[in-house]
Residue frames relative to the residue before (quaternion, step in Angstrom):
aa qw qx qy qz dx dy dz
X 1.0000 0.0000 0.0000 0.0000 0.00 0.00 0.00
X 0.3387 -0.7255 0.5538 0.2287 3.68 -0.58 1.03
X 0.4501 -0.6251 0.6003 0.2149 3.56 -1.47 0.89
X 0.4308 -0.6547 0.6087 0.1236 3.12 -1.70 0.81
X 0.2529 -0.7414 0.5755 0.2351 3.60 -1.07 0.65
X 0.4266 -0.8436 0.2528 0.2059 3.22 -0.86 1.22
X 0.6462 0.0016 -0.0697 0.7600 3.49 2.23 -0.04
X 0.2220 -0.6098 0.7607 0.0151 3.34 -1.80 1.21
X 0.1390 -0.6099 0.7618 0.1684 3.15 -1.74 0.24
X 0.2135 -0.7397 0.6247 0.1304 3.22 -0.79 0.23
X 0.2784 -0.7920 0.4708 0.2713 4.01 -0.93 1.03
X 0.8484 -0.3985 0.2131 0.2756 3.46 -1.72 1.29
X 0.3483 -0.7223 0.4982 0.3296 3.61 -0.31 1.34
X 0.8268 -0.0515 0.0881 0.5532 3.64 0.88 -1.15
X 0.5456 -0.5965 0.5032 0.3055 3.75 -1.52 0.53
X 0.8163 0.3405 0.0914 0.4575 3.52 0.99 -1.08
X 0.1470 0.8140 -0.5549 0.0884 3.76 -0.35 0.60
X 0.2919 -0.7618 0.5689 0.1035 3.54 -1.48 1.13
X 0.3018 0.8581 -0.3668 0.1949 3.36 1.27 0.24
X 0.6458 0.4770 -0.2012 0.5612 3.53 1.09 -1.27
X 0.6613 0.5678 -0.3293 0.3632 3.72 0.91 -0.93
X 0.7179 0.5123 -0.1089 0.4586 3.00 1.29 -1.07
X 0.8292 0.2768 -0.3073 0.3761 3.39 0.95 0.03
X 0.3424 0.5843 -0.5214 0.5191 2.90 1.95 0.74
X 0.4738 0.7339 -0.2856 0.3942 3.59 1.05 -0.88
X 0.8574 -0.0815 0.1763 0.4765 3.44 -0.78 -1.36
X 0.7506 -0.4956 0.3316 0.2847 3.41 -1.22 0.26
X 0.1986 0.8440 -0.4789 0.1375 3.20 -0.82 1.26
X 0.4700 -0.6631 0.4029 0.4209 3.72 -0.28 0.58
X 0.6085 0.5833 -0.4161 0.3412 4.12 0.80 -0.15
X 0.7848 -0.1107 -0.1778 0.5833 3.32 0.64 -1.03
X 0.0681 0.8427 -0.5241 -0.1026 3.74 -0.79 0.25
X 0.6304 -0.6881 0.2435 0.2641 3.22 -1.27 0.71
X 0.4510 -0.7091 0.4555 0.2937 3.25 -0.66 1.51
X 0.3853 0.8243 -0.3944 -0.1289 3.66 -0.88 0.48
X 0.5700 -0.5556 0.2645 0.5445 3.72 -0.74 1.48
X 0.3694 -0.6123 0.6216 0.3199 3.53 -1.72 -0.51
X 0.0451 -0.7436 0.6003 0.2911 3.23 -0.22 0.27
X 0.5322 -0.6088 0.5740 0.1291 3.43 -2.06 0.19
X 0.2330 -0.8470 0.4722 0.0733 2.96 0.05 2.26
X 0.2091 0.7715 -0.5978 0.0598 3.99 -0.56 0.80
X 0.5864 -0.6780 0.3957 0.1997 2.93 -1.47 1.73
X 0.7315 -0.4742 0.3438 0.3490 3.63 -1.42 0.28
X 0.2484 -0.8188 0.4160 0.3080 3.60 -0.52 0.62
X 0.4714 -0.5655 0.5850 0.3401 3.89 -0.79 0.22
X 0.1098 0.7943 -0.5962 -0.0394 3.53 -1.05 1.03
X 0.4671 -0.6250 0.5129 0.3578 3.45 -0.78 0.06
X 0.7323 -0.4996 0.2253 0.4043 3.61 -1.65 0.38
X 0.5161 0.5867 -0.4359 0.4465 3.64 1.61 -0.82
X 0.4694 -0.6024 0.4148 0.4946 3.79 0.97 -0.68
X 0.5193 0.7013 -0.3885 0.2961 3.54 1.07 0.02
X 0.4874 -0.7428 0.3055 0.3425 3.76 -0.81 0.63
X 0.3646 -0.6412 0.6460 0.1964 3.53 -0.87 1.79
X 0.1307 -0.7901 0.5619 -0.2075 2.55 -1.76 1.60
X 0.1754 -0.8758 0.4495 -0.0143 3.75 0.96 1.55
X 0.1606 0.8112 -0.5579 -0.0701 3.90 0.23 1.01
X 0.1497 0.7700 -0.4753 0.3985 3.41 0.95 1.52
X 0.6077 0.7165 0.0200 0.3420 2.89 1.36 -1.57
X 0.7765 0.3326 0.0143 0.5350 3.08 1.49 -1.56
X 0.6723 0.3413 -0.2880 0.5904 3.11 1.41 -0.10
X 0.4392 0.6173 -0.5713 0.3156 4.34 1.16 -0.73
X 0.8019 0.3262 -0.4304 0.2555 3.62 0.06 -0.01
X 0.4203 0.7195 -0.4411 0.3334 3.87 1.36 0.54
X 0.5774 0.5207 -0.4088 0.4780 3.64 1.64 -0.01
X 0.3551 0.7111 -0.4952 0.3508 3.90 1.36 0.35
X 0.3217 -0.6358 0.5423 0.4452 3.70 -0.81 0.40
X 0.5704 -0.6131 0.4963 0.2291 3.41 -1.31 1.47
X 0.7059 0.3673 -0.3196 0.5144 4.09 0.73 0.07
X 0.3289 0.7515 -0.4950 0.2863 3.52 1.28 0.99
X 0.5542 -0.6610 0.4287 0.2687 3.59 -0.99 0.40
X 0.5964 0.6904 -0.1853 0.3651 2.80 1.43 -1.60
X 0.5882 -0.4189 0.5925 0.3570 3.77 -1.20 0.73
X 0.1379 -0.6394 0.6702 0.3506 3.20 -1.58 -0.22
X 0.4321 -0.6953 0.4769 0.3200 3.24 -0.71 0.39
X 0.3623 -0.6953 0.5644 0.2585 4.14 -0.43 1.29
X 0.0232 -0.6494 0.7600 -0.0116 3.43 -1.23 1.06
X 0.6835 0.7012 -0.0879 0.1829 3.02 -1.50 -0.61
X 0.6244 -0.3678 0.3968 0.5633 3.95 -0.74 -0.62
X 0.3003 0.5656 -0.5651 0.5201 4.13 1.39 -0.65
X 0.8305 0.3709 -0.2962 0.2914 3.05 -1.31 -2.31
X 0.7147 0.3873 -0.4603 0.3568 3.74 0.20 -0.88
X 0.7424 0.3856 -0.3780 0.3966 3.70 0.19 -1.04
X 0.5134 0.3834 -0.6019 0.4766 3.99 0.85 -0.07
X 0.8196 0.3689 -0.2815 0.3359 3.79 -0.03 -0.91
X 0.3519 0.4990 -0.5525 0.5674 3.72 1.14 1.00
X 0.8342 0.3884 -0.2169 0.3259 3.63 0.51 -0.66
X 0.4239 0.6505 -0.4553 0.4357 3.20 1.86 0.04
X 0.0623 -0.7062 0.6958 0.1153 3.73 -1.46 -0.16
X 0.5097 -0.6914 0.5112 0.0303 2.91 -1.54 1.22
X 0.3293 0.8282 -0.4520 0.0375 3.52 -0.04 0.35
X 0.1928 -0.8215 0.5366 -0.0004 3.47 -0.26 1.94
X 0.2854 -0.7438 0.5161 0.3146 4.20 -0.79 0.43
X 0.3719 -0.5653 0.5672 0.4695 3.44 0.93 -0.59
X 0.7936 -0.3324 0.3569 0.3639 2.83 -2.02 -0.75
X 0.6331 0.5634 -0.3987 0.3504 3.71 1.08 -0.71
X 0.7089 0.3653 -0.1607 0.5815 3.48 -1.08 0.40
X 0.6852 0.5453 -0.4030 0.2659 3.94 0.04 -0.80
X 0.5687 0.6010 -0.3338 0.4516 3.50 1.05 0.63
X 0.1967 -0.7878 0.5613 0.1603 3.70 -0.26 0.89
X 0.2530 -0.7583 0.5802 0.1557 3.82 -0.65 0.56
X 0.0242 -0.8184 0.5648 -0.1033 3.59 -0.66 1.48
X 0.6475 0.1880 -0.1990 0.7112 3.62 2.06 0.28
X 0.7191 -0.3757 0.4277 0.3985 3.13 -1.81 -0.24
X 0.2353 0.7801 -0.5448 -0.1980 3.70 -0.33 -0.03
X 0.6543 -0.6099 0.3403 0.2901 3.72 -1.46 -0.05
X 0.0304 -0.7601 0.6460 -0.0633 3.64 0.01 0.84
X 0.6818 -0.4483 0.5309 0.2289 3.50 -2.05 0.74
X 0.4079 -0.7046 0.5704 0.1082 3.47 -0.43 0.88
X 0.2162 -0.7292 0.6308 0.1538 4.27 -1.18 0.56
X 0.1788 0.6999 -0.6508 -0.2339 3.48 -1.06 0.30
X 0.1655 -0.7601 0.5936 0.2060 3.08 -1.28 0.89
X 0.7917 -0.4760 0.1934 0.3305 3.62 -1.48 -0.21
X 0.5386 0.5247 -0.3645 0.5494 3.23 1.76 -0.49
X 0.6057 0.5750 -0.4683 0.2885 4.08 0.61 -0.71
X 0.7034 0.4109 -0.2443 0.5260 4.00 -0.83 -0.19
X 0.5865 0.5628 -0.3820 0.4397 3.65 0.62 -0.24
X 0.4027 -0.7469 0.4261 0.3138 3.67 -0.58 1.72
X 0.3737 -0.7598 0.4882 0.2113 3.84 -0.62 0.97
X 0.4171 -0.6957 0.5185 0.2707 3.62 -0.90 0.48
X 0.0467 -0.9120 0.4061 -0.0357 3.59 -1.14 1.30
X 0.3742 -0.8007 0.2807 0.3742 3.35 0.04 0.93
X 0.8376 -0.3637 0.3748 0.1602 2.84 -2.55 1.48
X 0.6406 -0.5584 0.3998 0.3436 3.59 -0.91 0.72
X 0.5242 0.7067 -0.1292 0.4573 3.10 1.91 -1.97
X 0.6649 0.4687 -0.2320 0.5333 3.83 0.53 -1.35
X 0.7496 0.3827 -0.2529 0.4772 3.47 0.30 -1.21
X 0.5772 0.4412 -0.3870 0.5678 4.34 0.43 -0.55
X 0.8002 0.2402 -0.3475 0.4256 3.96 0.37 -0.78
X 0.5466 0.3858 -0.5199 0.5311 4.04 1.12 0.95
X 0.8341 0.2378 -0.4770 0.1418 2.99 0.27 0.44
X 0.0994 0.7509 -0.3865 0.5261 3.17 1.54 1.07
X 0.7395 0.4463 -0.2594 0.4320 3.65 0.94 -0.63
X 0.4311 -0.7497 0.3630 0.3468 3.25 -0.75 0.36
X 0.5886 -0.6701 0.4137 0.1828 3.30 -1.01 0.64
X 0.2849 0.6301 -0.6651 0.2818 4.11 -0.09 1.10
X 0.1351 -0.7172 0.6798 0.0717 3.47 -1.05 1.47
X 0.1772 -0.7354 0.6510 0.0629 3.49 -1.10 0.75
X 0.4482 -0.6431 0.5797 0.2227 3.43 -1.29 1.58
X 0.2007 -0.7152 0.6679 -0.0465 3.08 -1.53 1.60
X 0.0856 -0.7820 0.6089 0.1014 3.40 -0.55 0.89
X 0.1156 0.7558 -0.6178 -0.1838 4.11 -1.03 -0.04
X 0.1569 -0.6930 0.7004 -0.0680 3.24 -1.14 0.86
X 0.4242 0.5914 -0.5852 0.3575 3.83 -0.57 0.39
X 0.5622 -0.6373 0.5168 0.1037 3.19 -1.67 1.74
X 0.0256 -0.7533 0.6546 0.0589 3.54 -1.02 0.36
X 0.3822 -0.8241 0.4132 0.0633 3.54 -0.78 1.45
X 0.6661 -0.6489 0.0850 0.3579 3.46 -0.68 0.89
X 0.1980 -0.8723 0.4465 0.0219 4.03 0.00 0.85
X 0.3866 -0.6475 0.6129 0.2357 3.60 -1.09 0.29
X 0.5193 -0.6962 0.4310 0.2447 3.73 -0.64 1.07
X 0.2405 -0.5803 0.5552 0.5451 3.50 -0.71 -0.22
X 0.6560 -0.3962 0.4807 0.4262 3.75 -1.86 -0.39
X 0.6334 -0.5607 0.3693 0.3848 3.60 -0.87 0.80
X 0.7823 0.0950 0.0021 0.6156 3.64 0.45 -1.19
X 0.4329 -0.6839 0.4879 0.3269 3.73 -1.27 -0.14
X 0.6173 -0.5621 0.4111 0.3662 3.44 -0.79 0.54
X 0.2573 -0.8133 0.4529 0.2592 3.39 -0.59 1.06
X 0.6248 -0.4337 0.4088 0.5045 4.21 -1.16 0.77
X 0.8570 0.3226 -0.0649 0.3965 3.40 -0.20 -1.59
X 0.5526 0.7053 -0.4234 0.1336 3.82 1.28 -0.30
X 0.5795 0.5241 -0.4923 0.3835 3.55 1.12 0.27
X 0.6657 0.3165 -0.4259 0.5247 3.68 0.94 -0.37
X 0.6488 0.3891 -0.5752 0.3111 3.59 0.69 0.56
X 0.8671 -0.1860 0.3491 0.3027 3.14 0.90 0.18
X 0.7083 0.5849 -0.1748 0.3545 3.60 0.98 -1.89
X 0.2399 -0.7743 0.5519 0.1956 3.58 -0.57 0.93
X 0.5075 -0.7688 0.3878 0.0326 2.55 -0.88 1.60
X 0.6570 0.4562 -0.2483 0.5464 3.57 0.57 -1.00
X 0.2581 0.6955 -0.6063 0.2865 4.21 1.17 0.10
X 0.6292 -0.5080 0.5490 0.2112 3.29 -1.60 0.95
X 0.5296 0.6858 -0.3176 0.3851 3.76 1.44 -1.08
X 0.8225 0.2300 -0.0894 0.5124 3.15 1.17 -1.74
X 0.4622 0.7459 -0.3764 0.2973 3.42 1.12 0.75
X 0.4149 -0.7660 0.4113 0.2682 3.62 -0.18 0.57
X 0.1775 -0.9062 0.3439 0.1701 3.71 0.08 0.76
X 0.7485 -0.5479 0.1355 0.3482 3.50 -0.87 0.59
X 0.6501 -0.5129 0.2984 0.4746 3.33 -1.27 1.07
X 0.2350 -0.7799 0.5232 0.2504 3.65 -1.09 0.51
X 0.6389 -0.4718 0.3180 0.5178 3.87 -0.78 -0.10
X 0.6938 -0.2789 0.5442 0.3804 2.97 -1.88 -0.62
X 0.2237 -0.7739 0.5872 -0.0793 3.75 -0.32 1.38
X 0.0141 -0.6669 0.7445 0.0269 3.77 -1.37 0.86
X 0.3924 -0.7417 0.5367 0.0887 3.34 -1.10 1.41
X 0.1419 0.7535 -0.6402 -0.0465 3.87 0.31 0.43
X 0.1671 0.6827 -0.7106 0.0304 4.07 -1.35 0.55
X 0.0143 -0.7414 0.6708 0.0125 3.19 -1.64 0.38
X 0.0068 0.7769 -0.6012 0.1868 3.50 -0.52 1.49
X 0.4990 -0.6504 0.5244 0.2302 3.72 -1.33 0.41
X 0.0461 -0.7947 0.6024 0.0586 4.04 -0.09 0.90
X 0.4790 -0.5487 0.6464 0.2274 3.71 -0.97 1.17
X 0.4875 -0.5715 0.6179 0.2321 3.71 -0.92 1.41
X 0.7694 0.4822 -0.0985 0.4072 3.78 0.64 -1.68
X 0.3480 0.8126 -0.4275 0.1894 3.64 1.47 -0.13
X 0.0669 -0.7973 0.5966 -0.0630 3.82 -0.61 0.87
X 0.8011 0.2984 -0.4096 0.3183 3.53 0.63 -0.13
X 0.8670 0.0704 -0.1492 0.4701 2.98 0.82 0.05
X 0.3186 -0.9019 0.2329 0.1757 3.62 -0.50 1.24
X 0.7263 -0.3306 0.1724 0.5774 4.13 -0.60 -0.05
X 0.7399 0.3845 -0.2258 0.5037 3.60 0.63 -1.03
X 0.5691 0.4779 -0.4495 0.4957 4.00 1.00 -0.14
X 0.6185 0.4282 -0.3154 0.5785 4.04 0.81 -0.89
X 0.6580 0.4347 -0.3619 0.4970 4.04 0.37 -0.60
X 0.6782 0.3116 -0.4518 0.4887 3.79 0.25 -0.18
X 0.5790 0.5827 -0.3921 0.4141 3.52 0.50 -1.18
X 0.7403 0.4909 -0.3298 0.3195 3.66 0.78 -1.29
X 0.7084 0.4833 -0.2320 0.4591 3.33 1.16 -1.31
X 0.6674 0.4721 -0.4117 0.4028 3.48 0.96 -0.18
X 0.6145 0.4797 -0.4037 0.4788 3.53 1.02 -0.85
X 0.5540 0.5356 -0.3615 0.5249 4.19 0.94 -0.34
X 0.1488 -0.8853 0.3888 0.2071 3.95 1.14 -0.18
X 0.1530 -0.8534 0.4697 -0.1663 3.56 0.96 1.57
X 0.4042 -0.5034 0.5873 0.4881 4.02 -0.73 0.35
X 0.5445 -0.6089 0.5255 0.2379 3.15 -1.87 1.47
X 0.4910 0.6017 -0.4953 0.3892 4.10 1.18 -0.04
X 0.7998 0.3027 -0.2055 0.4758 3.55 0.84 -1.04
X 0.2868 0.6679 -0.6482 0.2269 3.64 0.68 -0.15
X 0.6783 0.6405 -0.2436 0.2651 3.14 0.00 -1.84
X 0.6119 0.4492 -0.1696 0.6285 3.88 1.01 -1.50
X 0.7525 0.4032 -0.2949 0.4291 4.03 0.32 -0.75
X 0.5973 0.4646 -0.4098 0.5093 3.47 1.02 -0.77
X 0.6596 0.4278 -0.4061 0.4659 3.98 0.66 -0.60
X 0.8686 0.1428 -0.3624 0.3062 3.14 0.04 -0.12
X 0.3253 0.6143 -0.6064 0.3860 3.58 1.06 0.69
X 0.4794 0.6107 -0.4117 0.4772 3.74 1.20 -1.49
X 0.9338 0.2486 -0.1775 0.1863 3.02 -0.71 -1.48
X 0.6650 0.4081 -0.4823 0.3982 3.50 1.43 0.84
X 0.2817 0.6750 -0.4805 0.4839 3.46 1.59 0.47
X 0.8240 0.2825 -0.1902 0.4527 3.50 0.52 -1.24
X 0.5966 0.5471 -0.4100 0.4203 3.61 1.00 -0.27
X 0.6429 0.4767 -0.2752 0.5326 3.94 1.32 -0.79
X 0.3845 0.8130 -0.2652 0.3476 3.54 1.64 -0.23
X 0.7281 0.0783 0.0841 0.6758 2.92 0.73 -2.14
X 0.3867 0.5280 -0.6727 0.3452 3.39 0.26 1.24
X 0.8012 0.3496 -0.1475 0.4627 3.52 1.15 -1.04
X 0.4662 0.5691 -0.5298 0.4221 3.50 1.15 0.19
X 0.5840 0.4892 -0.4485 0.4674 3.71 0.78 -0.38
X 0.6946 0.3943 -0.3896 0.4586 4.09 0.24 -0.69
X 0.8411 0.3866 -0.2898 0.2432 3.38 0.76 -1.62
X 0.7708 0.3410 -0.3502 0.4087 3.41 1.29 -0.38
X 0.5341 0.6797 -0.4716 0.1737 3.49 0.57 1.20
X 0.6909 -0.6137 0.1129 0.3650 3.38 -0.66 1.20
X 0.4842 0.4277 -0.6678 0.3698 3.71 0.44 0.45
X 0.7164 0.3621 -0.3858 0.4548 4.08 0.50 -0.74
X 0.7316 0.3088 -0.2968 0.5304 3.66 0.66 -0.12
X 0.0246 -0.8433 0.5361 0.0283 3.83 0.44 1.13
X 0.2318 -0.7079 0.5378 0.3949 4.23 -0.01 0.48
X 0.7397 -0.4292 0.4148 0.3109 3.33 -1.73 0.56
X 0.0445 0.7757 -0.5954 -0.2044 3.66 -0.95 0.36
């Protein structure tokens, strides 16, 4: 009978990662920028008292049209205004406004948790998951992330003027405040999961997304607690006995 080791570490895939940069960066369906609409309405016409001049000519000049015309009418008038009270504006700015159709090069982050040898699971752990059964349960997150100040890609080194290290580098520059961010993901969570748990994938998630280290904490709860709320919505359907019939 072969023996089981009882802990592994496994050594740092990487030191550095452009991931977070990049999806603050260019367009993606994970995080994307939350933005108001605003309500684009046209100039009103007033009169000399300052009140608003109103021509209900305007709204009707187009009822002498033969009624079996093809032609559009064209909305003038009180029409045009109430369609164009209901119109909305919605502008992204500059963030995000790039579609990615190649690889491209972005500045890399290292933070303190990266490089750090990561703990992996026992031969033992892994043989008793897979022994479990298998029911994946759609996970949906959605939750709003307010506007923040990045950290600087790399830290200033102690010694980097007598090495030399330009300092004012874009590397070690902290980059502009970013918007108001909506986190949408969807991912499949094993009802029967054992190695690893809602609040161990929720820190991992909010750190690899590089959030200020004040709010991590608050995001990792409530990424957690809708993993585990969409949980026991479906442990009630998935583990009842028409889908889980017993052997006969």
């Amino acid at each position: 009978m072969s023996t089981f080791s009882l802990s592994r570490t496994e050594s740092p895939q990487a030191f550095v990662s452009s991931f977070a940069p990049r999806v603050r960066t260019y367009q993606n369906s994970l995080l994307t920028p939350a933005i108001q609409p605003q309500n684009a309405i046209p100039p009103l016409r007033t009169t000399k008292r300052g009140t608003t001049a109103i021509n209900y000519s305007e709204d009707f000049e187009n009822d002498s049209l033969v009624e079996d015309s093809d032609a559009p009418r064209r909305p003038t008038g009180l029409r045009s205004l109430r369609q164009n009270e209901s119109q909305t504006v919605v502008t992204t700015g500059p963030v995000q406004s790039t579609e990615l159709t190649s690889a491209v090069d972005v500045q890399g982050i290292w933070r303190e948790w990266m490089g750090k040898p990561k703990k992996a699971m026992t031969e033992r752990q892994v043989m008793l998951q897979a022994q479990l059964p298998l029911n994946l349960v759609p996970i949906r997150i959605d939750l709003s992330v307010s506007p923040f100040q990045p950290e600087a890609p790399l830290p200033k080194p102690q010694i980097g003027r007598d090495l030399g290290v330009d300092e004012n580098s874009p590397a070690y520059k902290a980059p502009d405040i970013t918007p108001e961010f909506r986190i949408k993901d969807s991912f499949l969570w094993n009802l029967h999961e054992a190695l690893m748990t809602p609040d161990q994938f929720a820190k991992v998630f909010v750190d690899e997304l590089d959030f200020p280290l004040e709010r991590r904490p608050a995001l990792a709860i409530q990424v957690s607690q809708q993993i585990r709320t969409q949980l026991e919505e479906h442990a009630a359907v998935v583990m009842h006995p028409p889908f889980n019939p017993t052997p006969t």
